[in-house]
C-alpha positions in Angstrom: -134.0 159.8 8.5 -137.3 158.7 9.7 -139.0 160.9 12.1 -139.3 159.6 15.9 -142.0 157.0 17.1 -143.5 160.6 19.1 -144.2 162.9 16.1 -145.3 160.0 13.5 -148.2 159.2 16.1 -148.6 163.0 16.3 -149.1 163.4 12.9 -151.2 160.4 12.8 -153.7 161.6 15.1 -154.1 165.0 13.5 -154.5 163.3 10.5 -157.0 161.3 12.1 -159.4 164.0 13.9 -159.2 166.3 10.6 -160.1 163.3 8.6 -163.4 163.1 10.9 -163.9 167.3 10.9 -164.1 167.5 7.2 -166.3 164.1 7.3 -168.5 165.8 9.8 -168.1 169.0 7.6 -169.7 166.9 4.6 -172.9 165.5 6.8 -173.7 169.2 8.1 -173.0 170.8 5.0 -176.6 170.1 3.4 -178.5 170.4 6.5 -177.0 174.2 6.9 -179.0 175.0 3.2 -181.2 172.4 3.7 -184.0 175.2 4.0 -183.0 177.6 1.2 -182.7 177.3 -2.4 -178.8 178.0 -2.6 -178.0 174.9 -4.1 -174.7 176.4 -5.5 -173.4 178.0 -2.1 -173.8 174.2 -1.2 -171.8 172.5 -4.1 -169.1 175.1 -3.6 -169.3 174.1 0.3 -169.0 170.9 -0.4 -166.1 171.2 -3.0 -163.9 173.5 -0.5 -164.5 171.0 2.0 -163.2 167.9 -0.1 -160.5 169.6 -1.8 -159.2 171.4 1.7 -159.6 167.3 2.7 -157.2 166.6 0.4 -155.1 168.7 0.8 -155.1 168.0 3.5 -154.2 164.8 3.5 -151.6 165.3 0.7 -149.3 167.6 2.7 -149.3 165.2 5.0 -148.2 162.3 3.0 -145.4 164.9 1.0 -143.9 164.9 4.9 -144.3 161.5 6.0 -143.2 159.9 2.6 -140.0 162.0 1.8 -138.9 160.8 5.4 -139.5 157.3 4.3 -142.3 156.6 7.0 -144.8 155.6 5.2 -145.0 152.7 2.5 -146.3 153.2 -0.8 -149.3 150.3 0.0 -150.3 153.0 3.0 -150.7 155.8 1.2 -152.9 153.4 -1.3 -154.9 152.2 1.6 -155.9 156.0 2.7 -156.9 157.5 -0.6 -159.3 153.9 -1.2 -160.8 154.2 2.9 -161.2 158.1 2.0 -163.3 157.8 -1.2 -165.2 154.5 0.2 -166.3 155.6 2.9 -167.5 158.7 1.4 -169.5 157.4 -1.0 -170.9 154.8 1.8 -172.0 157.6 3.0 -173.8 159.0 0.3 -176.0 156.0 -0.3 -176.9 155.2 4.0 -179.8 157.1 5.3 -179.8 155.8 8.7 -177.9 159.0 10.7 -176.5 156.7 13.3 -174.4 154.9 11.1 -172.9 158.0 9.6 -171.7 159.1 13.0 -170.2 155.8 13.4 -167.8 155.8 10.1 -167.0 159.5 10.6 -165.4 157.7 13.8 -163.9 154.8 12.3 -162.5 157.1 9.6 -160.7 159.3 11.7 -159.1 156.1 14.1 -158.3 154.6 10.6 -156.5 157.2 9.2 -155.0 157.7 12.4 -153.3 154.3 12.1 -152.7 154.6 8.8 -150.3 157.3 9.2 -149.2 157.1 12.7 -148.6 153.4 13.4 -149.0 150.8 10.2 -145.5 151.4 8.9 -143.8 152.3 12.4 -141.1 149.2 12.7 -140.5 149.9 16.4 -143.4 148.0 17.0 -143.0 145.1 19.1 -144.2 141.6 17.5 -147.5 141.0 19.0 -148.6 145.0 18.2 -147.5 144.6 14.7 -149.7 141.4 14.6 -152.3 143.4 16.0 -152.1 146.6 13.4 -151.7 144.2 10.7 -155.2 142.5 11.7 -156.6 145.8 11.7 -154.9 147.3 8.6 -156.5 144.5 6.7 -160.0 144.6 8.5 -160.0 148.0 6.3 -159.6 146.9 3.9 -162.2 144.1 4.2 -164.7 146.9 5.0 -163.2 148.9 2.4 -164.3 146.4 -0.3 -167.6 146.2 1.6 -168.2 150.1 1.3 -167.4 149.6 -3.1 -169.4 146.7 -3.5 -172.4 148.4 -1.7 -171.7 151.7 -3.7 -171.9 149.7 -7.1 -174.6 147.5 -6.4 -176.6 151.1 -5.2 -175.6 152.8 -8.1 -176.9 149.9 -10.2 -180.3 150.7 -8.3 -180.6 154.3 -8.8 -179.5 154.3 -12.6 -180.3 150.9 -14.0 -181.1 152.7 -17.6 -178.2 154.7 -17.5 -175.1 152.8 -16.2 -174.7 149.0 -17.5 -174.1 146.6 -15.1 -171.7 144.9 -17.5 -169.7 147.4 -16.5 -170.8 147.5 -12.8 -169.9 143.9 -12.2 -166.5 144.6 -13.8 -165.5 146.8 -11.7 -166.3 145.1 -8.8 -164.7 142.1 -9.3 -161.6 144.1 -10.6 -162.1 146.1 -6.6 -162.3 143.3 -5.3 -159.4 141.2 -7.0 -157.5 144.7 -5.9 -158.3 144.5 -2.1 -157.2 140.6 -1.8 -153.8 141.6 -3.7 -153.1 144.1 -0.8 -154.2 142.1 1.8 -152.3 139.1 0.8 -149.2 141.3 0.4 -149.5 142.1 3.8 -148.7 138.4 4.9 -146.4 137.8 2.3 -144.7 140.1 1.0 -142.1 137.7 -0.5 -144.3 135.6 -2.4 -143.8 135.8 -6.1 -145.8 138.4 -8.5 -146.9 136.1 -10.7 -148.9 134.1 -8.5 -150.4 136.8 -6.4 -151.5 137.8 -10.1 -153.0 134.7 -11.1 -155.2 134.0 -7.5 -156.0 137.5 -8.3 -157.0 137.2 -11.9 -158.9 133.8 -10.8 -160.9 135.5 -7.7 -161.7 138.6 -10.2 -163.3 135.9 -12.5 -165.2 134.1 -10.2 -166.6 137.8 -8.1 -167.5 138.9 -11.5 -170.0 135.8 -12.1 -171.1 136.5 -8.6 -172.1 139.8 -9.2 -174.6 138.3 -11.9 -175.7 135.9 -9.8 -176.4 138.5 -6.6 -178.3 141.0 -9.1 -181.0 138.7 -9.4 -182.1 138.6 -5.6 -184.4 140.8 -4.8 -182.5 142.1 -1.7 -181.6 145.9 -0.8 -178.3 147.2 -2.0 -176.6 147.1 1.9 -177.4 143.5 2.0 -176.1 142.2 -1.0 -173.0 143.9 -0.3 -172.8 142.3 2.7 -173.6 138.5 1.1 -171.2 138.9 -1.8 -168.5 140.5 0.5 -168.7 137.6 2.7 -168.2 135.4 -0.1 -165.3 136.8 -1.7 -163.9 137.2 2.1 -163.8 133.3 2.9 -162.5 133.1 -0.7 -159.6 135.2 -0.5 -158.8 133.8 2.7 -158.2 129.9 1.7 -156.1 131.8 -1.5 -154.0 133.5 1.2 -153.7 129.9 3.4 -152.1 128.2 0.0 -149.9 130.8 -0.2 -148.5 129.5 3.1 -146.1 126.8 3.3 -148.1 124.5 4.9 -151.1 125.3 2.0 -155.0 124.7 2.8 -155.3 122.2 5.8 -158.9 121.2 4.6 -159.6 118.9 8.2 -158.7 122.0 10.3 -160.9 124.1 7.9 -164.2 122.3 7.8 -166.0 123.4 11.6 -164.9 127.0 9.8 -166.4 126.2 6.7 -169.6 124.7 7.8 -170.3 127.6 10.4 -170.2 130.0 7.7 -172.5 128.1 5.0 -174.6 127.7 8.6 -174.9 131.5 9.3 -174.9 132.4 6.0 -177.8 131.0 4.8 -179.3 131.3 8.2 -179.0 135.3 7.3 -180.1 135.1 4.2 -183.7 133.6 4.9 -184.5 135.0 8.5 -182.8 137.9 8.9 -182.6 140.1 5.7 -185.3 141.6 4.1 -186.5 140.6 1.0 -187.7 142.9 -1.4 
């Protein structure tokens, strides 16, 4: 027996404003032993924090999953927008923008559990939450790539980007599996697999090709993000059965080679 429409949105929101507390919890954290030397009163802060998070989060999911409200690819789609944003976080400096995914986080996870998986939807809502639900997950693969390509800054003795690059193009193959499972769910395993497998191959390459521009690690997540985005996108349209109208999809292509290079040599910073 699923629970009503009323209490699934309630336990959404609370789910959603706790989400944003412990994120909060996390940016004031350091600042509160920012002035002393008790490095390990701040690790164990820190830890209590993420694991009462969690926990959190976990009890939650126990309730709304024995009662069949939420779907398997949900409960997925928190645990990823939990750990990437989080780790966005850790590599931003700029405060503003931490104040602006500690709110995104909470409305996300909000949705996530309250309304994502509620079927008494009408048509045009669902259409709606499904946009959003895979707008996540877009800046979910955004938050990854930045975290890899940052980590690849900060340690490039220590951690091979070998094994960088293969893990983002195994994220990002990831990502485009849920999102085109949440358009077609029907279509066939096998070829989700194989657009998959294909998109990993060619993101991997990509990531070789982005490490050699000397651009900050927020930017190149952004360009190779974009790429994979449009990507993804004409493998979701042949999944259709009308497959890629290429006349219909040349203004959209051309806009984005436009804008794309127009970013890249006026608007980001080169290093």
């Amino acid at each position: 027996m699923k629970p009503r429409p009323f209490i699934q949105k309630l336990i959404g929101i609370i789910a959603g404003v706790l989400s944003s507390i412990f994120f909060l919890a996390l940016e004031i954290l350091p600042r509160l032993f920012s002035e002393r030397e008790e490095s390990l009163q701040l690790r164990i802060g820190i830890g209590v924090a993420v694991l009462l998070w969690f926990g959190m989060l976990s009890l939650m999911y126990i309730f709304v999953r024995r009662v069949g409200a939420m779907s398997r690819d949900r409960v997925i789609q928190v645990w990823v927008t939990v750990v990437s944003f989080t780790a966005l976080r850790l590599v931003i400096e700029v405060p503003f923008l931490a104040l602006f995914l500690m709110v995104i986080l909470g409305f996300f996870v909000a949705l996530l559990f309250g309304w994502a998986d509620n079927e008494g939807q009408v048509m045009h809502v669902q259409k709606i939450i499904r946009r959003l639900v895979a707008g996540l997950w877009v800046f979910n693969a955004y938050a990854l790539v930045t975290v890899l390509f940052a980590l690849s800054s900060f340690f490039q003795q220590q951690v091979p980007f070998f094994l960088l690059s293969l893990l983002g193009a195994v994220v990002l193959g990831g990502v485009s599996w849920m999102i085109w499972l949440l358009y077609f769910p029907e279509k066939e395993q096998q070829d989700r697999l194989l657009s998959a497998g294909v998109l990993s191959l060619a993101m991997f390459q990509l990531f070789w090709i982005m490490k050699y521009l000397p651009l900050g690690y927020l930017v190149l997540g952004i360009m190779i993000t974009w790429v994979w985005y449009v990507l993804q996108l004409f493998f979701r349209f042949n999944f259709s059965s009308q497959g890629i109208l290429w006349k219909d999809q040349r203004v959209f292509l051309l806009m984005n080679v436009v804008l794309y290079m127009f970013m890249l040599v006026f608007l980001v910073r080169w290093i």
